[in-house]
N, C-alpha and C positions, 0 to 999 in steps of 0.2 A: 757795631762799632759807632761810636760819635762821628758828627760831620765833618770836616776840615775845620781845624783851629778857627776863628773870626780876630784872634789876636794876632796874628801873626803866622809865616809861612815854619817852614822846618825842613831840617838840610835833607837832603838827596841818601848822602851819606854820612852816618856817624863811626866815631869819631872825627872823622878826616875831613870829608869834605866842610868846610868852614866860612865860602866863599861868605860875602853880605852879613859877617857875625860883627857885632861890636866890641873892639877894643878898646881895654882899660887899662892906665896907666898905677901902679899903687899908689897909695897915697905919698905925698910929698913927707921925706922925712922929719922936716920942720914941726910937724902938726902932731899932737899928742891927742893920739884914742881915747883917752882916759877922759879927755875934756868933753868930749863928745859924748862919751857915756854919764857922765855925770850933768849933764845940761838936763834942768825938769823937766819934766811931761808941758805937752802941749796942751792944753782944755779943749773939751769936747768942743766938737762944731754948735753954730749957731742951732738947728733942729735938736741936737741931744743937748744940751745946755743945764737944763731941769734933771736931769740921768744921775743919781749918786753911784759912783764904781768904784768898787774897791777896789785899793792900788796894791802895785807889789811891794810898798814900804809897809805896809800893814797885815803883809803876811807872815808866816812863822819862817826863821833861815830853813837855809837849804841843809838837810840836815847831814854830819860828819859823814856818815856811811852813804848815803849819795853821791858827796864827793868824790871819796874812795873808790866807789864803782865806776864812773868815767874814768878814772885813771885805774885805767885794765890793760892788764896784754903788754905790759912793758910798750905803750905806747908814750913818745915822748912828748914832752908838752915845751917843744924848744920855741928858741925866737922866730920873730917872723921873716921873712926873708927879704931880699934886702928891696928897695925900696923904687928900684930901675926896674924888674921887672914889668913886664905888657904882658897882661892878661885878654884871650878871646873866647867870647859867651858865644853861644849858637844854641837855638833849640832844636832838638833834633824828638823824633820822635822814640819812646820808651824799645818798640819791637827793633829800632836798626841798632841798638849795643848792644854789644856780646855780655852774654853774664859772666865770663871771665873778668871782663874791664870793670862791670859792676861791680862786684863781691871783692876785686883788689882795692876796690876805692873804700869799701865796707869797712875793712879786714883795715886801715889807715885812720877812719871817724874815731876819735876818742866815745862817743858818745852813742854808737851804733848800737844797734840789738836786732833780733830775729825781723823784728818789724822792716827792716834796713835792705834786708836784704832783695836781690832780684827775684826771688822764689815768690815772694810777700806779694809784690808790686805785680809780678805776673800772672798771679792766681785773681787779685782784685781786680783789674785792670777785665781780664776773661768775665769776672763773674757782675761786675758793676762799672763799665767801661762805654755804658751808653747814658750813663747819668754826669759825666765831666767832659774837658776836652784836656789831652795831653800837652801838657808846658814843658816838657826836660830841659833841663840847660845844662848843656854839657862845657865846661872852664878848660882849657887850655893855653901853652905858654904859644906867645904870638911867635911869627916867624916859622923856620920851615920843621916842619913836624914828620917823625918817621914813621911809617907804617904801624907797626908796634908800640909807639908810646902809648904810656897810662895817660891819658886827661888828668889835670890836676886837682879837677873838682867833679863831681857832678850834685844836681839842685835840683831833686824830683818834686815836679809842681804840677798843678792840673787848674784850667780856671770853669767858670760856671757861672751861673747866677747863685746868688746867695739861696734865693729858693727856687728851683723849678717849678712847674705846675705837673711834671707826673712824680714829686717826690713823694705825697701821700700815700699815692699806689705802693711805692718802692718805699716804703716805709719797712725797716725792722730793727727792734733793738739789741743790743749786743752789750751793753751797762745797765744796771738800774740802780746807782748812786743816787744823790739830791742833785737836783738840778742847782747850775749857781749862776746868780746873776753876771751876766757880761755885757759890756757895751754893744748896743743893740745897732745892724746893719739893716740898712732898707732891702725886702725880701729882690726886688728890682735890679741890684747892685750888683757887676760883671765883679767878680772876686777871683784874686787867686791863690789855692790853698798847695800845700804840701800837698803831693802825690799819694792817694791811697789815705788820706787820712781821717777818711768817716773809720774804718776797720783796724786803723793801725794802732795801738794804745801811743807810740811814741813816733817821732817825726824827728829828720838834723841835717844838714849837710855831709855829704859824703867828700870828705875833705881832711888830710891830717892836719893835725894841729895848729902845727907852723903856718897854714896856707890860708885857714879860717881868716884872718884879716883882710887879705889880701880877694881870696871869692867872696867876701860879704860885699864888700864893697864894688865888686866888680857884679855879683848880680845884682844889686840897685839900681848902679848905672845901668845895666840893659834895662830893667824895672822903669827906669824914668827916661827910655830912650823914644823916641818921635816914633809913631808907627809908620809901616812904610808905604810908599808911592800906593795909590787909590785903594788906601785902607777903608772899610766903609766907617771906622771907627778912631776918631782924632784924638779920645781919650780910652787906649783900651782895656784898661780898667777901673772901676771907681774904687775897689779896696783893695789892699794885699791883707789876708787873713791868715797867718800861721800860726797853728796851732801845735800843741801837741808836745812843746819843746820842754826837754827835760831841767829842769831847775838848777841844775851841776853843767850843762851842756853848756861850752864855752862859745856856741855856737849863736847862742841865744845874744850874749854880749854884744858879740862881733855885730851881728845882724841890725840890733839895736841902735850900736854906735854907728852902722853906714848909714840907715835911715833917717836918724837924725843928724845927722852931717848932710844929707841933703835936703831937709824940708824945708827950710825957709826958705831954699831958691826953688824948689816946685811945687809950693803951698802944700804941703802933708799935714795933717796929724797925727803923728809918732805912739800909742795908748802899749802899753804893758803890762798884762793884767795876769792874775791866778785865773788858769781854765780849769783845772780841775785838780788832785789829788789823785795820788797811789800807793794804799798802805802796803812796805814793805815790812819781811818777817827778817832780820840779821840775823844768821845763825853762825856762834862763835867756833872756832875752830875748835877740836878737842874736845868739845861738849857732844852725848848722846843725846838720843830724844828724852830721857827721864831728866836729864842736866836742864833740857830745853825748857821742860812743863816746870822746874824750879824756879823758874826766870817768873813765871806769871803770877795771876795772884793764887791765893789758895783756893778760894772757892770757884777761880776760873778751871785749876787745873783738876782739881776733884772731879768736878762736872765732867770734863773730857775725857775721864780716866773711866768715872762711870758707867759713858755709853760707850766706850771703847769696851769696855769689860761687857757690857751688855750685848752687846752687838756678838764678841768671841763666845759669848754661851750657847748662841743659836748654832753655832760652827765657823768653820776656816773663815778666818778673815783674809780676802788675799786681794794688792790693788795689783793690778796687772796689766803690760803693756799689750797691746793690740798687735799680732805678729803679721797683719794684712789691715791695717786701716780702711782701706779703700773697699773690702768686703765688710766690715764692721761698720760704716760710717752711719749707716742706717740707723743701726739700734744705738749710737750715740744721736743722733737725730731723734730718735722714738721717745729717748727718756727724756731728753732737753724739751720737747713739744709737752711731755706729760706735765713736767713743772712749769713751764711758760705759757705755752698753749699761745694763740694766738699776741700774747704779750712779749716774743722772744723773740728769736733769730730766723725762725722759718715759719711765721705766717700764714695762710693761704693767700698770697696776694703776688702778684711780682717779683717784689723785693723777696718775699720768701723762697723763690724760687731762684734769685741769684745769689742768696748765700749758701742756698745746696751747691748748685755751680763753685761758688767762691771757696768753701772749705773743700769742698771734693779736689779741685786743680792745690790747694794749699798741701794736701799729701803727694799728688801730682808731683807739682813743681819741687817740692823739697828733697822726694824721694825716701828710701825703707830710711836710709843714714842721714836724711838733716836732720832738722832742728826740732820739727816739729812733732810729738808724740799725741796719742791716743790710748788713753788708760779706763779701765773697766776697775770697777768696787765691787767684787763678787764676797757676800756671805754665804754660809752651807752653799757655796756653786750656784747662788742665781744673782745675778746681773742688780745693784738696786742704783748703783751713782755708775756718771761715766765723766771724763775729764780731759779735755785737750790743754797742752803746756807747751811750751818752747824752751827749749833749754839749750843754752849758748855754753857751755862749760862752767860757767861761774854763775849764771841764776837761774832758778827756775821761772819763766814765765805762768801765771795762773789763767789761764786763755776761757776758756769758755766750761759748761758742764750743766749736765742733766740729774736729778733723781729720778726714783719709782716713789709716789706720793702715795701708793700702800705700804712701803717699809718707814715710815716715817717713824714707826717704834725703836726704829734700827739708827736710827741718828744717821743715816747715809751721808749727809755733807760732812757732819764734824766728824766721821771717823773717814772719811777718805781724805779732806784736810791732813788729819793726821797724819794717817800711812804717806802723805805727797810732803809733809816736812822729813816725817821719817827718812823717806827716800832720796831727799833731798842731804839729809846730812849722813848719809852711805854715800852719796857721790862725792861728799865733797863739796858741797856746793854750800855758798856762804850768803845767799839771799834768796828768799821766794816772796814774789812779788805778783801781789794781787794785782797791778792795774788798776786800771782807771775807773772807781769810783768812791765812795765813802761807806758802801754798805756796810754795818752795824759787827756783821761779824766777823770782817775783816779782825776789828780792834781785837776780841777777845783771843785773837792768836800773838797778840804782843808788838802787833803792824804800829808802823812809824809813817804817819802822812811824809810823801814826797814832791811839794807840789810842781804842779805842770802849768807852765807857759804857754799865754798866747802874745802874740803881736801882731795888732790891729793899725797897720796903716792906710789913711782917710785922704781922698784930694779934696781941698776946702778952698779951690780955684776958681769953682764952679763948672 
């Protein structure tokens, strides 16, 4: 486990005990959000100066069906409340809340996903929890608090240096998209990022809707709060770096608009940039998978029909769920290593050894009935693709996957693709969503870039 925080202490006990948290007042109701959100970007500091970055006015909107998917679950997107409320931040450590109080604050996020939840954070946390140090800030209404109340927010954060020196070791990748230019952080820089967000495709506050103004602004205020009595550190951090924020997540506004509400009075640089993309697949209601292959172009859908037919000549095509993950995890391991090999997720090194950790505790923590599945590509009954997804009732997650680089006759990716939208629109389910990267093949399934947000704020105080 990491050392004690260097940022700051963390309560005794969470939720409750809250003694030495800082309270925040909402915003005065005179003052229009809107203002704040629409005040320009700050320019880079004097060292990045010469940096050309591309802004978020020069990206593509957010596209219709992104929207649509944050507004899920009959969750309501009401006004904020009212403007007397006293809000109190406290960081409390990740292991003293109940995953009960988690998963209700979850089950509230417009914007949450599997990534969100406590299973997520607790498997990562086990498997790569000596490479951050724990931030949680847990939001609650000031004054006398019952036993049993829900916190009103919580803000899973972790800080670090931007680069450690055993990160090389603990190197392993889990994307292999285009990398894309972003405003560059001194490797030196104490940063603090969203909780779990080297692994998590998406990142938000656990907060509904209505409360999102009211917690953004009240975690900046702690954010730009004095550190306390013989801190070793008078400035304890030089960036807040969050990543990961979904492009529809109203989360991203709100966050924006506190930070720039308070840069001028604590020399910030406010930067809102495109972090990456996630080509999603919209699957219309009512349509089959032959309805779906109409949708593309013709010589995409031929192609796919071909090695789907070619593949069925050899025998049974059948993608199948794993009725013991945790005894199969291996040989989704073994295929993922055959296609990655040292360029993937399990290494020989460290880090490869704490994503065995990391996805092992991820079936763990979820259990036979969450979110997370493990599926096998078997033709004539031998094993040639394997596929981990998450599926929250309304999308499928594309998580991670392996082939056998000898059935590569077999088209093993594009026909387990296939049978994973197939299955997809037998549940019911009305997105499948690649995740975070640009790879090539996403597109030819008819994926819709959804870009993802970062916001990079800088002290330029010195």
């Amino acid at each position: 486990m990491p050392a004690e925080s260097t940022f700051g202490g963390t309560c005794a006990r969470c939720p409750r005990a809250l003694h030495g948290a800082s309270v925040h007042r909402a915003w005065p109701s005179h003052v229009d959000p809107d203002q704040l959100r629409t005040q320009p970007f700050r320019p880079a500091g004097a060292i990045l100066r010469l940096v050309t970055v591309q802004t978020i006015d020069t990206d593509p909107a957010c596209p219709p069906a992104a929207l649509a998917a944050i507004r899920r679950g009959g969750i309501p997107f009401s006004d904020p409340t009212p403007a007397s409320r006293r809000l109190v931040v406290q960081e409390c450590r990740f292991g003293d809340i109940p995953r009960e109080t988690w998963d209700a604050l979850v089950d509230r996020a417009p914007a949450a996903t599997p990534f969100s939840r406590w299973a997520f954070h607790r498997a990562w946390w086990d498997g790569y929890g000596g490479s951050a140090h724990d931030q949680t800030l847990v939001v609650t209404e000031a004054g006398a608090i019952a036993p049993d109340d829900l916190p009103v927010a919580i803000v899973p954060l972790m800080h670090r240096h931007e680069v450690e020196p055993t990160d090389a070791a603990n190197r392993s990748t889990l994307r292999h998209g285009h990398d894309h230019t972003l405003t560059p952080v001194a490797p030196t820089a104490k940063a603090v990022f969203f909780g779990a967000s080297y692994h998590a495709d998406y990142a938000t506050i656990l907060a509904a809707p209505s409360d999102l103004p009211d917690v953004a602004r009240a975690t900046v205020d702690h954010l730009a709060g004095h550190a306390q009595p013989g801190h070793p550190h008078p400035a304890p951090w030089d960036v807040v770096d969050l990543r990961r924020l979904r492009c529809a997540d109203p989360a991203v506004d709100e966050l924006e608009a506190a930070f720039e509400g308070s840069a001028s009075r604590h020399g910030w640089d406010v930067i809102r940039e495109r972090e990456d993309v996630s080509p999603v697949v919209t699957l219309q209601a009512g349509v089959d998978f032959d309805g779906y292959l109409d949708t593309l172009g013709k010589k995409t859908r031929h192609e796919i029909r071909r090695k789907i037919r070619r593949a069925e000549a050899r025998g049974d095509v059948v993608l199948a769920e794993s009725d013991d993950p945790l005894r199969d995890l291996d040989a989704f391991i073994d295929l993922h290593q055959r296609r990655w090999g040292e360029a993937g997720l399990f290494p020989s090194t460290p880090g490869g050894d704490a994503s065995r950790v990391f996805l092992r505790r991820l079936f763990e923590t979820f259990g036979p009935h969450g979110a997370i599945r493990l599926t096998f590509l078997s033709v004539a009954g031998r094993r040639v693709a394997a596929g981990i997804h998450f599926d929250d009732g309304r999308s499928m997650y594309y998580y991670n996957a392996g082939v056998d680089p000898d059935a590569k006759d077999l088209s093993p990716g594009i026909v387990m693709t296939a049978r994973y939208i197939e299955a997809a629109i037998a549940l019911g389910r009305r997105r499948l969503d690649f995740l975070r990267g640009d790879e090539p093949y996403k597109y030819e399934w008819g994926a819709v870039d959804e870009p993802i947000h970062r916001l990079l704020v800088r002290r330029t105080d010195g």
